[in-house]
RONU-147721 format. One line per field, with one value per residue: x, y, z of N, C-alpha, C, O, CB in turn; residue in three letters. Coordinates in steps of 0.02 Angstrom, whole numbers, m for minus. Glycine has a CB too. Layout:
N
n_u = X,...
n_v = Y,...
n_w = Z,...
ca_u = X,...
ca_v = Y,...
ca_w = Z,...
c_u = X,...
c_v = Y,...
c_w = Z,...
o_u = X,...
o_v = Y,...
o_w = Z,...
cb_u = X,...
cb_v = Y,...
cb_w = Z,...
res = ALA,...
! end
This chain:
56
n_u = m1033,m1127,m1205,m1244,m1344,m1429,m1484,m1551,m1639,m1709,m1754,m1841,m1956,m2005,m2065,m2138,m2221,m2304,m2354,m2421,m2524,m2599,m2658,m2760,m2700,m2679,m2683,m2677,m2601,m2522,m2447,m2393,m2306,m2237,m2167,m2105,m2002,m1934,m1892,m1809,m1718,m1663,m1594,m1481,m1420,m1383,m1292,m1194,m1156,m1112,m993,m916,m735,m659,m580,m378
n_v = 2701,2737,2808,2740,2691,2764,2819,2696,2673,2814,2767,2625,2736,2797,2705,2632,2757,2746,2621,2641,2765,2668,2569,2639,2716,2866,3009,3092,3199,3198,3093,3147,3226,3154,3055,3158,3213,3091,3047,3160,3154,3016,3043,3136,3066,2952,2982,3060,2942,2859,2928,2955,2941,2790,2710,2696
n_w = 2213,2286,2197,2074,2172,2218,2072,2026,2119,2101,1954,2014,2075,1966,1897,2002,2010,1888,1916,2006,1966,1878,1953,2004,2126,2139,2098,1952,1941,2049,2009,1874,1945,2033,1940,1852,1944,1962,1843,1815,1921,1885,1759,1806,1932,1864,1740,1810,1871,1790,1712,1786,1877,1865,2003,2029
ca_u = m1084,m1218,m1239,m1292,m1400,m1488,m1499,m1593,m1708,m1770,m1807,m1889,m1999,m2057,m2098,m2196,m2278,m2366,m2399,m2483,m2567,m2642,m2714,m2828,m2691,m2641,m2700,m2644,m2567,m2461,m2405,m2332,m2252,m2167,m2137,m2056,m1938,m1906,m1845,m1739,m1634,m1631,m1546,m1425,m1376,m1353,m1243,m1134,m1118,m1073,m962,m884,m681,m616,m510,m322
ca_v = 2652,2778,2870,2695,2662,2821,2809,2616,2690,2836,2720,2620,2779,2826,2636,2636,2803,2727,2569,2655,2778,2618,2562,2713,2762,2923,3085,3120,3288,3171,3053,3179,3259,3111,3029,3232,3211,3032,3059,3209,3116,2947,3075,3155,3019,2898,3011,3053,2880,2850,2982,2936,2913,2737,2726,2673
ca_w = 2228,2309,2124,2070,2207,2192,2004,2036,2158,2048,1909,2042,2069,1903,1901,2059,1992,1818,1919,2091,1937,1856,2000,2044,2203,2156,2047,1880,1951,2079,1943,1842,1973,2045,1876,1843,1982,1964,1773,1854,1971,1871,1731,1849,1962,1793,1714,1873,1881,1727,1700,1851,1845,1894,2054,2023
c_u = m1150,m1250,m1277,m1342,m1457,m1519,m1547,m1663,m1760,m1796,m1856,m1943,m2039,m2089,m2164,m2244,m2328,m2397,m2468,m2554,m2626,m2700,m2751,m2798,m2684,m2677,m2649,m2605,m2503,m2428,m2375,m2299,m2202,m2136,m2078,m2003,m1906,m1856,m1800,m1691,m1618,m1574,m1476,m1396,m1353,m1311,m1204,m1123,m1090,m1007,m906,m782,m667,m582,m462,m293
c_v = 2686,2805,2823,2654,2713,2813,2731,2651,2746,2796,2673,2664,2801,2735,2638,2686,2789,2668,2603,2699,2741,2592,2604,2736,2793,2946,3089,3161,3237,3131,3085,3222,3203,3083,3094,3211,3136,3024,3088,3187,3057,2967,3097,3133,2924,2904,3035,2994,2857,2882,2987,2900,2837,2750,2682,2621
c_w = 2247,2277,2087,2104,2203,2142,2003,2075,2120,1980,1959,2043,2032,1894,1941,2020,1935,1861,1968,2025,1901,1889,2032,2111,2205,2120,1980,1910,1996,2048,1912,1860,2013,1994,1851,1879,1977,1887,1795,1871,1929,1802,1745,1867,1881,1768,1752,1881,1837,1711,1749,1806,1899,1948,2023,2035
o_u = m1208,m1304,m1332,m1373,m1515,m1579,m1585,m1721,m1821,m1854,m1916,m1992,m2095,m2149,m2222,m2298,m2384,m2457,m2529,m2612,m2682,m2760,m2769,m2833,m2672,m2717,m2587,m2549,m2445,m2367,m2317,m2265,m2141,m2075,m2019,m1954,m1846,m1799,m1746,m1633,m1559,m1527,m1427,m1337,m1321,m1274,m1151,m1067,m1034,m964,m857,m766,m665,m549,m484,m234
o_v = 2671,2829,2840,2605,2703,2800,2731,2650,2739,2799,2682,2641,2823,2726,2644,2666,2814,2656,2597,2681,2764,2589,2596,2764,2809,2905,3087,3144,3240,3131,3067,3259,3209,3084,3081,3190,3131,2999,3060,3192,3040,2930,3085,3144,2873,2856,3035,2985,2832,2842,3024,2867,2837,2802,2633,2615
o_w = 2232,2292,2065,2084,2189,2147,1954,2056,2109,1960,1947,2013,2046,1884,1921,1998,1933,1852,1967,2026,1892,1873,2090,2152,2263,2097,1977,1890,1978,2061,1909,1824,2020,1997,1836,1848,1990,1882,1801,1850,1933,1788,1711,1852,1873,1759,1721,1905,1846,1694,1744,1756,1961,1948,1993,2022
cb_u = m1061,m1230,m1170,m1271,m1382,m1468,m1420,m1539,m1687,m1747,m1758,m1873,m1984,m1998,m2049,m2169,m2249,m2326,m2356,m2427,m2543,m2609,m2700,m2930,m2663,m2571,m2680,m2691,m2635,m2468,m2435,m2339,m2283,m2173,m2209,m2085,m1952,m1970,m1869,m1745,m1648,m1702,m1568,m1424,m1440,m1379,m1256,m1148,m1146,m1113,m1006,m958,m610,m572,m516,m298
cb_v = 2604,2829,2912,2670,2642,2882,2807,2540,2722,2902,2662,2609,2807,2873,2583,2669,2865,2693,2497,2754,2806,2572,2536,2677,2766,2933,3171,3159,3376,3144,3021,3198,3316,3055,3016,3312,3231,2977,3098,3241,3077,2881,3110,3175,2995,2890,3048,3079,2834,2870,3036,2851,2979,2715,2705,2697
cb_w = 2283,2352,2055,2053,2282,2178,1958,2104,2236,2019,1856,2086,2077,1807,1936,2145,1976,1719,1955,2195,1913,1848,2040,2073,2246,2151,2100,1820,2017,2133,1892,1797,2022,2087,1812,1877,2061,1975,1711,1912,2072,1847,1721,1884,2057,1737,1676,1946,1900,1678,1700,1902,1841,1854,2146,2039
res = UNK,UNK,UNK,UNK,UNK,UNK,UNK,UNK,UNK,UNK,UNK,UNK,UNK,UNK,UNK,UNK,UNK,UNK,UNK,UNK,UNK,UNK,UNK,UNK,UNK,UNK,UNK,UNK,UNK,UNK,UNK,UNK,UNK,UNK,UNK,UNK,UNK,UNK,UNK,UNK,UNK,UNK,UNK,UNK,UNK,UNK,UNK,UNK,UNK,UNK,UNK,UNK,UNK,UNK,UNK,UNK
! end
């Protein structure tokens, strides 16, 4: 359950990051470094969750 709560929240993140960049709150340079890490983990924790075995 916490690999898909993670995985929700970095897509939240890269979300937040194009919208806050839209609205003039952030820097180019900080947009594509949180959007960077936010792809990262929403890769990682997606596919550990996925990948994930069933309990019995």
């Amino acid at each position: 359950m916490i690999l898909l709560i993670l995985a929700i929240a970095s897509l939240g993140a890269g979300l937040y990051s194009a919208i806050a960049y839209f609205l003039g709150a952030q820097s180019q340079q900080s947009y594509h470094n949180l959007l960077l890490g936010a792809t990262l983990s929403w890769f990682v924790f997606a596919t550990m969750w996925a990948s994930r075995k069933p309990k019995p």
